[in-house]
N, C-alpha and C positions, 0 to 999 in steps of 0.2 A: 504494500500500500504506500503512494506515494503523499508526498506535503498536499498537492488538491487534494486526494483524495481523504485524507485525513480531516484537512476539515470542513469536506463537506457532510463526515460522518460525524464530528464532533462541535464542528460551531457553523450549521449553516446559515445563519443569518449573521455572518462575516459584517463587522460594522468597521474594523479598521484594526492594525498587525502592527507590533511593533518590532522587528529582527534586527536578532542582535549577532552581531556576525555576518554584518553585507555580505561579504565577497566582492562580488561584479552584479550584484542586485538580479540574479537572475529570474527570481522568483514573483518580481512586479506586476509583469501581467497576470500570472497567475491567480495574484492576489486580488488584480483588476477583474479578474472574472468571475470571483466568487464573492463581488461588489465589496471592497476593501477599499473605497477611494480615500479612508488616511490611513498613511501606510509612514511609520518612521523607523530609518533605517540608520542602524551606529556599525561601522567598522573604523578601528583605529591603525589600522594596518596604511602607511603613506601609498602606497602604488595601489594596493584593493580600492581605499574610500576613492582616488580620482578615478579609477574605472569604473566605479561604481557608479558615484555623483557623474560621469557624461553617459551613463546606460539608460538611468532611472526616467519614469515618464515627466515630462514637466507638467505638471497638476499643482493647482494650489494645495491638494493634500498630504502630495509628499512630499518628505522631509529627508534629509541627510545630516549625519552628525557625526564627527575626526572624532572618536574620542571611544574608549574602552570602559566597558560596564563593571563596578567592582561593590565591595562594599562601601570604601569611604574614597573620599575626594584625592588626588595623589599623581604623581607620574610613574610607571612601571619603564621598563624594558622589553619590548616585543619583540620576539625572536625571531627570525628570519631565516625559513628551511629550504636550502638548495634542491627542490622538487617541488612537484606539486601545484606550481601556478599559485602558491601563495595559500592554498585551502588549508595547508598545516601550521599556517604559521601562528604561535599561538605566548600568552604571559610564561609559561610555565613551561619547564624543559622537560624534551623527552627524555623515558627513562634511559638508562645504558643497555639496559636488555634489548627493548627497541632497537637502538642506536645500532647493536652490533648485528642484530638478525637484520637490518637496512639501512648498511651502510649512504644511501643513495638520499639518505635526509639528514646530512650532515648540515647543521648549522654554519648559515652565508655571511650574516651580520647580526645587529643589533639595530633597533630604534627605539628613543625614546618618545611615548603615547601620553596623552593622560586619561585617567584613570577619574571615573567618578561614577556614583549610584546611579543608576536604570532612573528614581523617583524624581533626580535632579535634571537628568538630561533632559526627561518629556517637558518639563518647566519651561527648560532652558530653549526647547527648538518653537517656544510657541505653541504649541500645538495643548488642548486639554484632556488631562486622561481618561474622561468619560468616549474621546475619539475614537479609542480601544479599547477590544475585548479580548483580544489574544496578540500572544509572546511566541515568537520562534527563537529559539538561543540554539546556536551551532558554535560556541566557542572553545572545540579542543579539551574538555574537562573542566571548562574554566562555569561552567553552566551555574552551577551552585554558588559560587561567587557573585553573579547577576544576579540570581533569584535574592540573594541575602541583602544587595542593593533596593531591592523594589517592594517593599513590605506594604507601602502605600497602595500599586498597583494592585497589587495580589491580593489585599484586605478590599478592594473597590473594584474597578472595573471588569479585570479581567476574570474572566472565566473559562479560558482554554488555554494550554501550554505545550507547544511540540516541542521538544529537547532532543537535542543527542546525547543519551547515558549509555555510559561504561558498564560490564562486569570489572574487566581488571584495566584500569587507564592506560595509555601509551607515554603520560606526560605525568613525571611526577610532582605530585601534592596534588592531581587530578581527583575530580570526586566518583562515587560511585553513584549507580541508580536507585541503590538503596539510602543514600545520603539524601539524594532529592527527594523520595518519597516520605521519609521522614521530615523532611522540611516543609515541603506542601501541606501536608497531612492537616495542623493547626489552623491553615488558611481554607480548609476545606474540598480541597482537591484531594480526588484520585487519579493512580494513574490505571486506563483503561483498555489503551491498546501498547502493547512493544513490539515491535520487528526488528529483529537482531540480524542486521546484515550481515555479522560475522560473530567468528565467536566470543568477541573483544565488546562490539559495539553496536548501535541500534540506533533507533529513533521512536520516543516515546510520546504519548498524547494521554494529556489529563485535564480532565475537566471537572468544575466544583458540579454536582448532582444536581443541587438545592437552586444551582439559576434561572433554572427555566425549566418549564412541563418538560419538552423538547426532550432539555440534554436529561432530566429526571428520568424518564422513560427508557434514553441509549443507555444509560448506566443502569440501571435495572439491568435490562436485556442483555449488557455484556460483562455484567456480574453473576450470571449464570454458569451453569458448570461446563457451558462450552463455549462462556463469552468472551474471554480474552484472548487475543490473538496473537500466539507466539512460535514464529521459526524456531527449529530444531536449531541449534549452535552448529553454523556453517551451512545451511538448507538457506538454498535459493540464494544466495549468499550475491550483494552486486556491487561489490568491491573486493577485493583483497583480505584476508585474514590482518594482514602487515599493516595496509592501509589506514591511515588515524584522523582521516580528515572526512 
């Protein structure tokens, strides 16, 4: 199951996305088609956000924003992986296990990002958080760090979250899937569907039950004994085991 189709299963009345982890904004129209017209996008990566920022549609509802999601205000060091077109590059270094079974993502450089909460960013581009109902984080392990930023968010608006979680990170101090389910958890979210592209890593969808008839009803229904949807570790697999991006 891919990002459309996720949430057309989990938030179809898309009112507006906030991803964290541009890239090259690929996912824009997509978002445009599942009527997401505010759509605000943070990558702190220098070469991704310019690709990103001349991809993105010019709509008054989207937004761009240089800058990496954490818990508190700050500047980090963002890593820079000679591979990959930049999808790996991420706050936190790979582990050396990694490192030696792939060689081929050897760290290129360094750049210094700044670093500030998910809650302060939406402030800061304008935009008001009622614009959004759902969160994509693709940031390398770094996903729980984001969520830990955005307690506002997550207590208000939003009520759908795609993630990419780990069982075992490729990036150490990376979090697990089980860290984020415990973190959600208090804000009222479950998580509903997993698809483990490999056996390292996946992409999850959680949504609060209690926000709507809607999603009340698909979490019933996929809190049954054959509602959650999960690949065999390594089935159907559409990346690389190695892969961390």
């Amino acid at each position: 199951m891919g990002l459309r189709h996720m949430f057309r299963c989990y938030a179809p009345r898309l009112r507006g996305v906030i991803h964290v982890g541009g890239h090259h904004g690929q996912e824009a129209a997509t978002y445009l088609r599942l009527g997401a017209a505010n759509q605000l996008w943070i990558e702190p990566q220098p070469a991704n956000f310019q690709a990103m920022s001349a991809a993105l549609p010019k709509r008054p509802g989207i937004r761009a924003v240089h800058a990496a999601c954490g818990e508190r205000e700050g500047t980090a060091m963002m890593r820079l992986f000679a591979h990959n077109r930049g999808a790996s590059d991420s706050l936190l270094p790979l582990t050396e296990d990694f490192l030696a079974a792939n060689p081929a993502y050897r760290q290129a450089e360094q750049a210094p990002v700044r670093v500030a909460p998910l809650d302060t960013l939406v402030r800061e581009s304008g935009a008001a958080p009622d614009d959004f109902d759902a969160i994509v984080a693709d940031v390398q392990g770094y996903e729980l760090h984001v969520l830990r930023g955005a307690p506002g968010l997550l207590a208000g608006p939003i009520n759908c979250i795609i993630a990419e979680v780990w069982r075992t990170c490729a990036y150490a101090g990376g979090c697990t899937v089980g860290e984020i389910d415990d973190y959600l958890r208090p804000f009222g979210f479950r998580r509903v569907h997993t698809l483990w592209q490999t056996d390292a890593w996946g992409d999850a969808a959680y949504v609060k039950p209690a926000s709507g008839t809607a999603l009340t009803r698909l979490y019933r229904l996929l809190r049954s004994p054959r509602g959650e949807k999960q690949l065999a570790p390594g089935a159907n697999s559409a990346r690389p085991v190695s892969d961390p991006a």
